[in-house]
C-alpha positions as CSV (number, residue, x, y, z in Angstrom):
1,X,7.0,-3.4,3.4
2,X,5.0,0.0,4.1
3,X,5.1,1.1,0.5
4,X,3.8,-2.5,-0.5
5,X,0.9,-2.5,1.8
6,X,0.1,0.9,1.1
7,X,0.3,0.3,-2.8
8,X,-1.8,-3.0,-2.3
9,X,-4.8,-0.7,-0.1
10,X,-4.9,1.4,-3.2
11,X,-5.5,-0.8,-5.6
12,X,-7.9,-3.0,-3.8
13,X,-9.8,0.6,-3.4
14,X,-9.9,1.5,-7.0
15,X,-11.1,-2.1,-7.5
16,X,-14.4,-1.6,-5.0
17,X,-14.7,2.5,-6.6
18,X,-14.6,0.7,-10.3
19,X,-17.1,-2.2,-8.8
20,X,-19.4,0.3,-6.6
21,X,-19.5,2.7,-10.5
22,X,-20.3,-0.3,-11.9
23,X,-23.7,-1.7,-10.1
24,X,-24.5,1.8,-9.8
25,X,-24.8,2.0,-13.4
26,X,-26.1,-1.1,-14.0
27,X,-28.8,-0.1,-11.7
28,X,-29.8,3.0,-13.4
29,X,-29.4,1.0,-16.8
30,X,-32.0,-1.7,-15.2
31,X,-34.0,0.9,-13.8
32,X,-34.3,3.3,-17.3
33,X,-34.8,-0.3,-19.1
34,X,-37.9,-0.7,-16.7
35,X,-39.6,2.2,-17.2
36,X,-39.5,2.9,-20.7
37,X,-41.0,-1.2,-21.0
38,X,-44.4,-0.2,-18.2
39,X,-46.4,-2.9,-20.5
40,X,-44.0,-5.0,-21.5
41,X,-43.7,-8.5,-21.6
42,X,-42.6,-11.1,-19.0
43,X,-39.1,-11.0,-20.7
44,X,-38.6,-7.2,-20.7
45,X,-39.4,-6.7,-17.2
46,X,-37.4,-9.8,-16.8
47,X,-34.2,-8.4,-18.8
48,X,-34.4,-5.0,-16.2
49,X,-35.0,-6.9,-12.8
50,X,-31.9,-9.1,-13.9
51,X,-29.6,-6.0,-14.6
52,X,-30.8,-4.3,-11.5
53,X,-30.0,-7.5,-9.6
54,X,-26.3,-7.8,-11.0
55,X,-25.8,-4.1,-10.1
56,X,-26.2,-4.8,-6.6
57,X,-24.4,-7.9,-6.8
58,X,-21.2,-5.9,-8.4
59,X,-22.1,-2.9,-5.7
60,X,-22.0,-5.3,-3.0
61,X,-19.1,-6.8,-4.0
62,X,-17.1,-3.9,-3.2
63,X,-17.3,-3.8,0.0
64,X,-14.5,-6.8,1.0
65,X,-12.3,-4.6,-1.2
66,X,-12.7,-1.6,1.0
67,X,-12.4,-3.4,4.4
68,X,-9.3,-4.8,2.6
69,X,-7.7,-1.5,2.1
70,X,-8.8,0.3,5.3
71,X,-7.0,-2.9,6.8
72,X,-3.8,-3.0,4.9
73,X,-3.6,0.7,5.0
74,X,-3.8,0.4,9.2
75,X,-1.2,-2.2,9.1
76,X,1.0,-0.2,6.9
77,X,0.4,3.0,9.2
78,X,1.8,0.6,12.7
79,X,5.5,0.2,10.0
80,X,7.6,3.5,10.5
81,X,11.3,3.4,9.7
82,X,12.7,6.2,12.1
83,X,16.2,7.4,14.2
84,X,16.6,6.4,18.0
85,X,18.8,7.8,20.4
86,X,21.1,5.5,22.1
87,X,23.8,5.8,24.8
88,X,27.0,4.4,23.5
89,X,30.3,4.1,25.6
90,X,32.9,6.5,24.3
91,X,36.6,6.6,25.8
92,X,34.5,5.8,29.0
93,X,31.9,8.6,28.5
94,X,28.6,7.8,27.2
95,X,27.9,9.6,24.6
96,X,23.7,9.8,22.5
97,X,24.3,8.4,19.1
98,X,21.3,8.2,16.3
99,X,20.8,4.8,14.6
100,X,18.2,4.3,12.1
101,X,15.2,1.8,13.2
102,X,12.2,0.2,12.6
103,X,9.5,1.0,14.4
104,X,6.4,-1.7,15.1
105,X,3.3,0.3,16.9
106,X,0.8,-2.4,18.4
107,X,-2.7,-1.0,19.3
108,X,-3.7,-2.6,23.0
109,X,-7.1,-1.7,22.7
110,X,-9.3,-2.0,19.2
């Protein structure tokens, strides 16, 4: 279960580092498109304002992504498979003996 959560929070961030790249340079590409067209017609300045517009949508959309894998990454961090020490009764001593375990940490307090 750890290894799943913590493959699932890398993906979802290379999905909002691939989205944030992306508006990024589709704002520089609106922004370049812009100036080189300062006189241009409505439908230049048009054509940049829309790829400028679609970069921040794509940039913006990466930001559920990275809540998602600072989440799944957390939840993944509370898993720990570990050894315990336990008192077990042997020829009426009791004796510490290591079994393995799974170990759930719950935050009280966020």
């Amino acid at each position: 279960m750890k290894e799943y959560l913590l493959t699932k929070s890398k993906h979802h961030k290379t999905v909002a580092w691939v989205l944030v790249g992306a508006g990024s340079a589709a704002i520089i590409t609106g922004l370049i498109y812009n100036s080189s067209h300062k006189e241009g017609s409505f439908e230049q300045n048009f054509t940049g304002g829309f790829i400028i517009a679609s970069g921040l949508i794509c940039a913006g959309a990466s930001i559920p992504y990275f809540i998602s894998a600072n989440s799944k990454k957390k939840r993944a961090a509370s898993l720990a498979f570990g050894k315990q020490s336990i008192l077990t009764p042997v020829n009426n001593v009791f004796c510490l003996t290591t079994q393995p375990a799974v170990f759930l940490r719950i935050p009280i307090s966020r």
